[in-house]
N, C-alpha and C positions, 0 to 999 in steps of 0.2 A: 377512544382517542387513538389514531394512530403516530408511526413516528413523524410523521409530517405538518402534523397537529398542531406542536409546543415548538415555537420559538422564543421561549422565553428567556430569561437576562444567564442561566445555567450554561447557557453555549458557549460562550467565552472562559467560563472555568474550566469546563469539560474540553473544550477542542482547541482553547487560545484565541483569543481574538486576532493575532498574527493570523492563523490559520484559515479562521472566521474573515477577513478582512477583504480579500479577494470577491467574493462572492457578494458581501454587501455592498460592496462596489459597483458589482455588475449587475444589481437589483438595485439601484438608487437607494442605499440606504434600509431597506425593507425588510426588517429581518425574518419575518414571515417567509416572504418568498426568496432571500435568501436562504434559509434553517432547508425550504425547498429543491431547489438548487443543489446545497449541496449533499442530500442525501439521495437524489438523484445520480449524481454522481459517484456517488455508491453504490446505486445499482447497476449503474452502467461499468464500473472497473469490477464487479463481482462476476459481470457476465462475460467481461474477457478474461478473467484466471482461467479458465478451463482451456482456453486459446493458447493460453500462454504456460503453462504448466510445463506439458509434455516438451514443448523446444527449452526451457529454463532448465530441467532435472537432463534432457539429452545434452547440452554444451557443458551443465557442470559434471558429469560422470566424464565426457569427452576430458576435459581440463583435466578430472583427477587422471583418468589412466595417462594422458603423456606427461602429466607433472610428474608422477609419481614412479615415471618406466625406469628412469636413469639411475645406477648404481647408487650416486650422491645424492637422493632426492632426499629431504629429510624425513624420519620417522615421526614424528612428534613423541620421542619418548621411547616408541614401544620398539618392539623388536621386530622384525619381520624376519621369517624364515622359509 
């Protein structure tokens, strides 16, 4: 069995049917090829992290050093020296 396998009634405690909802929508209902769908779309947002990584870690290091350049930026606590 793979994970595309079981759509069984577990999907809505495991992922919410809020969550769930969208998707059985856009499969008339089907939770088979709903359960499909959206683990699909898991594979497809795994295959843009690698995309999107490198620009997310370079604008948040950007943010820390000019937040952090200014005399008054706060410490959280520690001390810097």
């Amino acid at each position: 069995m793979t994970l595309t396998d079981d759509a069984g009634d577990w999907i809505g405690d495991a992922i919410s049917e809020a969550r769930f909802a969208p998707y059985l929508a856009e499969c008339g209902d089907d939770r088979a090829t709903a359960w499909r769908l959206y683990v699909w779309n898991i594979a497809i947002s795994m295959a843009f992290y690698p995309l999107l990584h490198f620009p997310e870690i370079t604008l948040r290091n950007a943010l820390h050093r000019e937040l952090g350049s200014g005399s008054d930026a706060p410490t959280g606590g520690r001390s810097h020296h």
